[in-house]
C-alpha positions as a LaTeX table, in Angstrom:
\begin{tabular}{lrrr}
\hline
Residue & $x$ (\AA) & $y$ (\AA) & $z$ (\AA) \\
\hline
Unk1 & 0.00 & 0.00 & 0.00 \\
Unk2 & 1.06 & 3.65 & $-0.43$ \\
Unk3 & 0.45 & 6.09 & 2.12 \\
Unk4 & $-0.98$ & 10.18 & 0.64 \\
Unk5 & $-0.29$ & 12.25 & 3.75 \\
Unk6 & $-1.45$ & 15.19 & 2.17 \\
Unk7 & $-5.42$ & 13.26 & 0.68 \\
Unk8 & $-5.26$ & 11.31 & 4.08 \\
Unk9 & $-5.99$ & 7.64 & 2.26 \\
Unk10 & $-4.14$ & 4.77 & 1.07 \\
Unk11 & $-3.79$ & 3.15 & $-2.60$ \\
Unk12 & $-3.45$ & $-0.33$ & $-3.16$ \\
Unk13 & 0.04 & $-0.91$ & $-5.27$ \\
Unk14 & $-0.01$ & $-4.72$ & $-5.46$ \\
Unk15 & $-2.26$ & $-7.62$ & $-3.99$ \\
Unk16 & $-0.72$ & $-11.17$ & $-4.06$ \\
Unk17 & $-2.69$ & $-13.96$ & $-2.69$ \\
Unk18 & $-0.93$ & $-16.11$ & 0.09 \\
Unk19 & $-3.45$ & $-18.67$ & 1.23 \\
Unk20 & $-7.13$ & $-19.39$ & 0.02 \\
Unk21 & $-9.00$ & $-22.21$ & 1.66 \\
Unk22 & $-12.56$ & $-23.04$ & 1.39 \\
Unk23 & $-14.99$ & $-23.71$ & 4.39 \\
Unk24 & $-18.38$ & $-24.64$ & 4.54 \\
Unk25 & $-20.15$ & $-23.46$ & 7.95 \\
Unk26 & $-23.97$ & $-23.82$ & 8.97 \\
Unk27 & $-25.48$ & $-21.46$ & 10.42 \\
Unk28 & $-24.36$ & $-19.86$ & 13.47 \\
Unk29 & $-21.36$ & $-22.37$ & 13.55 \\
Unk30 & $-17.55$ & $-21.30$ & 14.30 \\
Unk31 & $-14.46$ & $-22.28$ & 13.45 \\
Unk32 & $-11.05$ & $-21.12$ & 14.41 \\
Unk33 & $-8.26$ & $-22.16$ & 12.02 \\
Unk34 & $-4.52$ & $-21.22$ & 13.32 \\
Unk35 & $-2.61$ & $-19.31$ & 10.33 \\
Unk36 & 1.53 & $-18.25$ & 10.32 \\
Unk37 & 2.59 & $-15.94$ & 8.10 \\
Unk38 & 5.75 & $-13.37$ & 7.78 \\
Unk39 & 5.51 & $-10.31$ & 5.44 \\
Unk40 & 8.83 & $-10.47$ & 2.86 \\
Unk41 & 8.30 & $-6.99$ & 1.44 \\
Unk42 & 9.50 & $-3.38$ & 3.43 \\
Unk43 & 7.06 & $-0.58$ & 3.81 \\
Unk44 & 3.07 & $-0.50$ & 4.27 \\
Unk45 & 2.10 & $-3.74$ & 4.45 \\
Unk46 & $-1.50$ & $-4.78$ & 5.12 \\
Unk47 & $-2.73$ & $-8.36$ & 5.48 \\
Unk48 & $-6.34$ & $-8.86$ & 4.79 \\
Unk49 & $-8.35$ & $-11.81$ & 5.33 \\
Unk50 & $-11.49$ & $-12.18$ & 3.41 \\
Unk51 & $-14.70$ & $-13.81$ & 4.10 \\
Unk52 & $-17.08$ & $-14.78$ & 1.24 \\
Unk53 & $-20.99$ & $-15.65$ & 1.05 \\
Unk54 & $-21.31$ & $-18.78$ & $-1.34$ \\
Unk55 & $-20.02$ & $-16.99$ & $-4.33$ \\
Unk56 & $-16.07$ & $-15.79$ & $-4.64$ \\
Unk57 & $-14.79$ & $-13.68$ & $-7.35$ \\
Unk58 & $-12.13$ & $-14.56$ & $-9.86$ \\
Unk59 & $-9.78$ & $-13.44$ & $-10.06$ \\
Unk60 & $-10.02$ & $-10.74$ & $-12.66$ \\
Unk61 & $-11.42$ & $-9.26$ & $-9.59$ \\
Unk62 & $-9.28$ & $-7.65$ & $-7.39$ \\
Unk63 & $-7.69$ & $-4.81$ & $-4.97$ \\
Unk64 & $-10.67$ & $-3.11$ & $-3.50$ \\
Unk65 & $-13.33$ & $-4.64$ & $-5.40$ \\
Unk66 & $-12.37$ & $-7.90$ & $-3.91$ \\
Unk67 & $-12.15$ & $-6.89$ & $-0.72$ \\
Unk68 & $-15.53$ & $-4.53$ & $-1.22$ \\
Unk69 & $-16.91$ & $-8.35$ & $-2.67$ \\
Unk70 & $-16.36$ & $-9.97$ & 0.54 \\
Unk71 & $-18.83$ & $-10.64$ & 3.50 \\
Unk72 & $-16.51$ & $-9.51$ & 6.27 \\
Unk73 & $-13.21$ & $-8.70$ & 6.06 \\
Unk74 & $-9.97$ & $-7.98$ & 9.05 \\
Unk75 & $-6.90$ & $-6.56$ & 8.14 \\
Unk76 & $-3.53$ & $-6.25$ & 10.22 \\
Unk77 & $-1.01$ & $-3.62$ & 9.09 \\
Unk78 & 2.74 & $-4.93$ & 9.86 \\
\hline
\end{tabular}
């Protein structure tokens, strides 16, 4: 990501999947799935972890829209 001090908001400069795994929940059921991961590249880094209805994009679709396409979504900034 790239930081505009001056606008106050981010860009996204490149999105590279690391992990995708599929899960099928009922209703109202949980999971908790353990995940490492280490960031390679220096500056703003965010990680963002996606949650999708029953339907995920391709992936012709990506930085924001995907993210805007998801159910919920968390990010961590390292």
């Amino acid at each position: 990501m790239e930081f505009d001090n001056f606008t106050n908001t981010s860009r996204i400069i490149a999105m590279d999947p690391l992990w995708r795994r599929s899960f099928k929940l009922a209703n109202n059921e949980t999971t908790h799935i353990s995940y490492n991961l280490s960031v390679e590249k220096n500056g703003y880094n965010r990680v963002e972890f996606l949650l999708f209805n029953e339907t995920v994009p391709g992936p012709e679709v990506s930085n924001w829209d995907r993210i805007n396409a998801s159910y919920h979504d968390l990010h961590l900034w390292r």
